[in-house]
C-alpha positions in Angstrom: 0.0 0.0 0.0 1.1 3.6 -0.9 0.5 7.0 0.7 -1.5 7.8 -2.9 -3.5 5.2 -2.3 -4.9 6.7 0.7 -5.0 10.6 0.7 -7.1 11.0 3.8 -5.4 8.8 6.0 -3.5 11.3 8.9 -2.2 9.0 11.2 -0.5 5.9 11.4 0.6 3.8 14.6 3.2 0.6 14.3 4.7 -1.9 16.6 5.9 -5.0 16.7 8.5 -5.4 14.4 11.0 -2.7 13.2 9.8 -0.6 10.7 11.7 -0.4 7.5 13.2 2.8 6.7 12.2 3.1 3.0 8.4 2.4 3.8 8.8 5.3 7.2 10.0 7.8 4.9 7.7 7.4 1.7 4.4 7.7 4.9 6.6 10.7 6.5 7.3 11.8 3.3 3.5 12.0 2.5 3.0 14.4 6.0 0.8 11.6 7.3 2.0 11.6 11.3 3.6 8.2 11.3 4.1 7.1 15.2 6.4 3.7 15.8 5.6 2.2 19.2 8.4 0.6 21.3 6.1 -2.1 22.8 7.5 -4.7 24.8 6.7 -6.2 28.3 9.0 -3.8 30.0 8.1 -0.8 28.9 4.3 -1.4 27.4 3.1 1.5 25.1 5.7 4.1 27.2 8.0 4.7 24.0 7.3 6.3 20.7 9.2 7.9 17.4 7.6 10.5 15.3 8.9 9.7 12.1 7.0 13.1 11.1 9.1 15.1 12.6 11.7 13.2 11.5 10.8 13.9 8.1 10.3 17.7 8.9 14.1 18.1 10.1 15.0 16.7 7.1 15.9 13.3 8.5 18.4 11.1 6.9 18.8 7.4 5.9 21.6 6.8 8.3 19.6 7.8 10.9 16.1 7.0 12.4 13.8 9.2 15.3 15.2 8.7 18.6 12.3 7.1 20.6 10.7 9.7 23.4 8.5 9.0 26.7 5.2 9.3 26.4 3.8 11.7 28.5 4.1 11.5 31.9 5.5 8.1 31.5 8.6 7.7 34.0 11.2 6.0 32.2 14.6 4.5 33.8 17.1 3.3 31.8 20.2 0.9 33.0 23.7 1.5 31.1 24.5 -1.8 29.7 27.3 -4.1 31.5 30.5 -5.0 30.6 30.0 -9.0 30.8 
């Protein structure tokens, strides 16, 4: 499916898997508000990218959105160990 296909559609949520670059940017691209989910059990709908914005700044294909906090989610993140 293409963002031509569907020129009323404004917003788009995804999860689960990672979400391919080249299909991110054609929906940014298209100024449709594409939000990718971090979902897991650990931090359950408390993540989020705004590949919009993304596209916006001018994002690049090296890059992808840093995920945010939702809203008054509280967030804690432990620095990886050395092993």
């Amino acid at each position: 499916m293409e963002p031509r296909q569907l020129p009323s559609l404004k917003v788009i949520f995804t999860w689960g898997e990672k979400l391919p670059h080249r299909t991110a940017e054609a929906w940014a691209n298209a100024k449709v508000r594409l939000i990718d989910l971090l979902i897991s059990t650990e931090c359950w709908l408390s993540l989020y990218a705004d590949w919009g914005e993304w596209a916006r700044r001018g994002g690049s294909k090296e890059e992808r959105p840093a995920f945010r906090a939702v809203k008054e989610a509280t967030v804690r993140v432990q620095p990886a160990e050395d092993e």
